[in-house]
N, C-alpha and C positions, 0 to 999 in steps of 0.2 A: 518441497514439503514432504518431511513423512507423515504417515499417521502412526502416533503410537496409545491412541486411545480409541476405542470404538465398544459403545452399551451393547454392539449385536454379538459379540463375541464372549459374553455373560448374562447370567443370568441375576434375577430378583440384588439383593443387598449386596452381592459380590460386585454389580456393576459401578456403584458407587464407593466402593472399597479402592475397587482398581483406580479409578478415575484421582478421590483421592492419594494415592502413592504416584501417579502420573505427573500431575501440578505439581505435587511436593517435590519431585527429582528435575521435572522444567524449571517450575520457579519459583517457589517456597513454600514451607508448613503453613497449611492452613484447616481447617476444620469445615466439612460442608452436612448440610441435611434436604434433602432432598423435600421439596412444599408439595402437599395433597398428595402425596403418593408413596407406598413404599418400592417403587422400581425408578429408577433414576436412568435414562436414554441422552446420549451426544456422542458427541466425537472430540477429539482434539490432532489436529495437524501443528508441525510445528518447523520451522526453517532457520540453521545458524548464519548470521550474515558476521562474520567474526564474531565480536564485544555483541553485537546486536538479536536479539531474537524475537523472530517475527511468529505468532502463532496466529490458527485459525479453529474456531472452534464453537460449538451448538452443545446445548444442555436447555433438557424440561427443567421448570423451575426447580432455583434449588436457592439456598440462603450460604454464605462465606462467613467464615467469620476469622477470622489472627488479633489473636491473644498476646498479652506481653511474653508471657510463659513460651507461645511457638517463637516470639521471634528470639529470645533465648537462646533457643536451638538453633536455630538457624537465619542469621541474617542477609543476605546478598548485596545489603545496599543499594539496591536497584529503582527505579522509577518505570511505572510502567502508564502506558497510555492506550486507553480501551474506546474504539471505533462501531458501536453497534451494527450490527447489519439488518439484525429484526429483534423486535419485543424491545422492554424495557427495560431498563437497568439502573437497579438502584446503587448508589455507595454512601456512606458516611464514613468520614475520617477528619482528624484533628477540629472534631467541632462542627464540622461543615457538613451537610448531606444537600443530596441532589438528585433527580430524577433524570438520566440523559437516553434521547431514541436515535434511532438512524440521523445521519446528518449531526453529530453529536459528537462532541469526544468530552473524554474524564478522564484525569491523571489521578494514581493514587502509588504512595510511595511503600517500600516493603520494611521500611522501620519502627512505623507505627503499629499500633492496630487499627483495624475498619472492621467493619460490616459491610456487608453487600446483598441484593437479591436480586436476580436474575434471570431472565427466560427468552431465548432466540438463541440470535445467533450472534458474534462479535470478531472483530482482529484485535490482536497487542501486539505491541510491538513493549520490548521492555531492555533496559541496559543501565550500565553502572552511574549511579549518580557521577561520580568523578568524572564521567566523562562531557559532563554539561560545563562549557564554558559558565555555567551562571550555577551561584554556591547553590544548597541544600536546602540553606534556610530561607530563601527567594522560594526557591522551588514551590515550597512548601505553600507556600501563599495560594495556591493555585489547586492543589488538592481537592478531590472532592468539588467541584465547582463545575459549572456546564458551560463549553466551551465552543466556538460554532465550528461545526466539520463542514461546512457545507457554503462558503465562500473565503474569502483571503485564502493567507497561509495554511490556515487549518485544512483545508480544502485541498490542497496542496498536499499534506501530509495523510488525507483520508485517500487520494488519488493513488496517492505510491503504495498505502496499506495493499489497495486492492488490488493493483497491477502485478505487486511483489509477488502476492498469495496464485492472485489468475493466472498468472503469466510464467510461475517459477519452471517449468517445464523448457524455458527456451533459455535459463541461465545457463553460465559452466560454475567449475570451480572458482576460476578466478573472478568471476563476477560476485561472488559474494560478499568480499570485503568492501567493493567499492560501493556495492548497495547499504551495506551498512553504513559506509561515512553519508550518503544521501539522507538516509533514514535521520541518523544523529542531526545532521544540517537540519533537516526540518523539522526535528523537536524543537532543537536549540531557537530556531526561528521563532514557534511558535508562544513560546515561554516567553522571551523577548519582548515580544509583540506585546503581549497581554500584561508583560509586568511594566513595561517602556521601559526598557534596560538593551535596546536594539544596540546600543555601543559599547556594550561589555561583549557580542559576541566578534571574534576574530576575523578580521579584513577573509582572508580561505574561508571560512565557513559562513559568511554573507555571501561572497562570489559564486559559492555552488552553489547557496538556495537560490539565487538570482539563473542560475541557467537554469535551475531545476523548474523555475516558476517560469523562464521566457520558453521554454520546452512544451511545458505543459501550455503554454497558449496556443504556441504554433498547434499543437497537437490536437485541440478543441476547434481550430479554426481550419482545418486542412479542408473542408468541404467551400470553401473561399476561392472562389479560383482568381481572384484580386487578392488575396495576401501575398504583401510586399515586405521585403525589406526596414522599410520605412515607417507600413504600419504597425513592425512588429515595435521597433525601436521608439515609437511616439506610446503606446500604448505602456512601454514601462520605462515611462521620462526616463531615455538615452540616445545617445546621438546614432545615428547608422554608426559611425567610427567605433566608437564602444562598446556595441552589440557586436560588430567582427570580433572585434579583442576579447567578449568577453565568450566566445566560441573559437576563435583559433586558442585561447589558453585551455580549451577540452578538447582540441585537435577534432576540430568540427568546421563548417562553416556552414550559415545560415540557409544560403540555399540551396545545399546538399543537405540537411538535414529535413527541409521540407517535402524535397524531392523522396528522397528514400522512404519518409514515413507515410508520403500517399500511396507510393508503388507499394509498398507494405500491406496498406489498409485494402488495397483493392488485391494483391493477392490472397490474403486473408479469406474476403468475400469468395473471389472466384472460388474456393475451394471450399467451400459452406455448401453443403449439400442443401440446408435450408433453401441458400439463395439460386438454388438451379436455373431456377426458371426468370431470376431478374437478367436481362439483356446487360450483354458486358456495356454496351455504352453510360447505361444508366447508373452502375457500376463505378466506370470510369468517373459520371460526373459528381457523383456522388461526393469521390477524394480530390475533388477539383481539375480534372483535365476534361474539357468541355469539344475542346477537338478528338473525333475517337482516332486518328489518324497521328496525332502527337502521342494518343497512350500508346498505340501500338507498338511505338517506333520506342518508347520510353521504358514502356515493361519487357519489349526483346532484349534491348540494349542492359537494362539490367540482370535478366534471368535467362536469356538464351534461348525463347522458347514465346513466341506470340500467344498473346491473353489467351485464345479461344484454343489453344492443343492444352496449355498447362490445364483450365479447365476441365477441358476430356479429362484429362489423364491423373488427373488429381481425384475428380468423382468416381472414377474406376479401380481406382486402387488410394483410397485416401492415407492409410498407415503408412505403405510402403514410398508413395508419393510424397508423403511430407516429410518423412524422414531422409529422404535423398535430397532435399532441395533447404534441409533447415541446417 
């Protein structure tokens, strides 16, 4: 993520100036005012995942607006899809207005005009209409409308929002484009879903939301220390046989992917100065290894180095420490 907007590095009316030529060069012509105040305070972060872009971004209330006139100048054809993290957020577009909060998403498209107002904080994620397996004019259907973030597939897509933005520190280069086809899989999902046109999207881009959602389970359930196999495969009606396949075709397998992401979560922990003072076992059982004598043998085996030194040595030099070990 860089930041290439921030209100601390301006002052009064200019911060609002800047901000607008910021959005207008990310992601198109639009007109803002800033509500009950004349000094306008956010930020804006923003990540290219190829075709994809992911932004993160906080503004005091302000009001949007794109006019036929701005899109004139400038059209990108883009859909974008907006994930609140606080405050409200209002949109109307083609007719349709809607109120959407955290746990929430809204699509609105850059062809039209809208309206919007504003106040927290939100992700987008935004990319070319042509790149939706499902035409423009489906799309459209869905604009402006409240959409749930906060179970199914949506849920799924608000998940990756946050990881993408949290976690972008532990990408490379080449990871960015594969994040982007993730991201598109779970728009496309999501549109899908809601218009039930689940068989216009492409056999490839069902198959990666489907790891991207058996992922995300494993992931919510590592504190399980009975997740099998079997419950992963029952839980999203497939046979064990099928869940291999649909994980050796991402050159994975199922219980090395569990494995890794607890050893993960619990090095994670150890190295949380927060968590100093929680006893590694608890630690341990926390990402599901309930023998502390199985993590031991499990977190050496993968890092070279038993829980309780990387600890030390991680709390005592945490920069230098993570950075040799990431």
């Amino acid at each position: 993520m860089e930041r290439v907007f921030d209100s601390e590095n301006f002052t009064g009316q200019e911060a609002l100036d800047a901000w607008t030529e910021v959005t207008q060069r990310s992601l198109m012509p639009k007109s803002f005012r800033a509500v009950d105040s004349d000094v306008f305070c956010g930020w804006f972060d923003e990540m290219s995942l190829g075709p994809v872009q992911v932004s993160s971004m906080a503004y005091s209330p302000i009001t949007t607006s794109r006019t036929p006139k701005l899109i004139r100048v400038s059209d990108p054809e883009c859909l974008h899809v907006v994930a609140p993290r606080s405050g409200p957020h209002f949109i109307e577009q083609n007719g349709h207005s809607t109120l959407v909060r955290p746990g929430e998403l809204v699509l609105f498209g850059s062809s039209r005009p809208f309206e919007s107002y504003a106040i927290g904080t939100a992700l987008l994620m935004q990319f070319p209409f042509a790149l939706l397996p499902l035409s423009a004019r489906h799309a459209d259907r869905l604009v402006a409308r409240r959409l749930p973030g906060d179970r199914g597939i949506g849920q799924l897509l608000v998940d990756y929002l946050v990881r993408v933005t949290d976690d972008h520190t532990h990408y490379t280069p080449a990871d960015m484009p594969r994040l982007g086809t993730i991201g598109l899989d779970l728009a496309a999902a999501v549109l899908a879903h809601h218009l039930e046109r689940e068989d216009e999207v492409p056999a490839d881009s069902r198959q990666r939301a489907l790891y991207t959602r058996v992922t995300s389970f494993i992931r919510h359930h590592l504190g399980d220390p009975t997740l099998s196999v079997d419950d992963i495969a029952a839980a999203h009606h497939l046979s064990v046989r099928s869940l291999h396949r649909l994980f050796q075709a991402h050159g994975a397998s199922v219980r090395a992917s569990i494995r890794e992401q607890r050893l993960e979560g619990c090095r994670r922990d150890l190295g949380d100065p927060a968590q100093r003072h929680v006893p590694i076992r608890a630690i341990a059982a926390r990402w599901g290894y309930l023998r502390p004598a199985d993590f031991t043998r499990a977190f050496r085996s993968a890092y070279g180095v038993a829980p309780v030194d990387y600890r030390q040595q991680a709390l005592q030099d945490p920069v230098a420490y993570k950075t040799a070990r990431t």
